[in-house]
C-alpha positions, 0 to 999 in steps of 0.5 A: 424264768420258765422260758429260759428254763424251757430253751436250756432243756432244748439245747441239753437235748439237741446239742448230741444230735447237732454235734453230730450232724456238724461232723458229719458235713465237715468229714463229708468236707475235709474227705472230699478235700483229701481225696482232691488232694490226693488225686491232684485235682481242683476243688470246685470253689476256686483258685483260692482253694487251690492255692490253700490246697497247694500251699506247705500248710497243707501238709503234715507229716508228709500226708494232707491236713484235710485228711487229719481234719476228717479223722478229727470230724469223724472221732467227734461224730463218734462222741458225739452220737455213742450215747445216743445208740443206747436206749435208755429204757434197755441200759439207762446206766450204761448210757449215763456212763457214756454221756458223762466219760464223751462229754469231756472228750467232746469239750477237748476235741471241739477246742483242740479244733478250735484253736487249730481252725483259728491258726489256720484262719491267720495263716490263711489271711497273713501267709497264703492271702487267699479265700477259701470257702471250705476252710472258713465253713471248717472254722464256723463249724468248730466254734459251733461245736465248741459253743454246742459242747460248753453250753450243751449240757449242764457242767458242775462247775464251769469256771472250772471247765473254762480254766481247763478249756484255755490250758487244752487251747493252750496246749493245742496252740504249742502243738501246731507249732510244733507240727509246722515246725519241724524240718521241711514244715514251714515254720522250720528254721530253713523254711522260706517263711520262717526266714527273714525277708530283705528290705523290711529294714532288716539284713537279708539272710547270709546265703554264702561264705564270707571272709574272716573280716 
């Protein structure tokens, strides 16, 4: 009992500082990949980066994923590391306010990321069928923190962080969506991969004018 207790009180006191350090390697990541983006160059770990790079996926509202993923990375640094910069001995009440208002945001953001990392690894593996290392180490990284901020601290009743935790997943599912849905997106009703392809034991779509009949 003593042991477990010993392992529970690390990872309390570990949990910021690793939360932090995994945002830190995925900003340094996702910004590396915006600025390759950006410039039309080629990622280092191969054709299936640049295939993911390239794709209509990569892409949202006009400006490239990876830039939305390093403003993500970079909010959950910040979570993760603001209590941290108050001495407990100077403001010890302003520290434990900090702690208790980031620790839910932490939990929200680590499973919106989550959620959004799990559709892209099904869009990566059923839509584009390419690997990338950059995306799948991105995916690790949110479970990591999703794990870190679920077990990191001591919650006052997590059966209820858990329910609270599947509708924020839930929501976050119908949010992307609804961001690859929109027009151009492709999800979109006149994208090429929301449209249904022939001979899969379907009709091909109707691509000019018929007659009457």
């Amino acid at each position: 009992m003593r042991r477990r207790r010993q392992e529970t009180l690390w990872i309390h006191k570990w949990s910021r500082p690793m939360i932090g350090a995994i945002a830190t390697v995925g900003a340094l990541g996702t910004g590396y990949l915006t600025a390759l983006r950006l410039s039309n160059s080629s990622a280092a770990c191969g054709s299936g980066c640049g295939k993911v790079l390239s794709s209509a996926w990569a892409t949202i509202f006009g400006q490239p994923l990876t830039l939305f993923g390093a403003l993500a990375y970079l909010s959950m640094l910040v979570l993760a590391v603001a209590p941290l910069l108050v001495s407990p001995e100077k403001d010890k009440d302003l520290r434990i306010k900090l702690e208790g208002i980031t620790w839910p945001l932490l939990f929200v953001g680590a499973t919106g990321m989550m959620i959004f990392s799990a559709f892209l690894m099904y869009v990566l593996a059923a839509k584009i069928q390419a690997v990338c290392p950059y995306c799948i180490t991105s995916a690790i990284f949110t479970v990591a923190m999703f794990g870190l901020t679920l077990f990191g601290r001591r919650w006052d009743d997590r059966g209820q962080l858990l329910f609270s935790g599947a509708i924020i997943a839930m929501v976050a599912l119908v949010g992307t969506l609804g961001v690859y849905a929109v027009p151009g997106g492709p999800l979109s009703s006149g994208s090429q991969d929301a449209m249904t392809q022939p001979g899969n034991g379907v009709c091909a779509p109707i691509t000019r004018p018929t007659g009457e009949a």
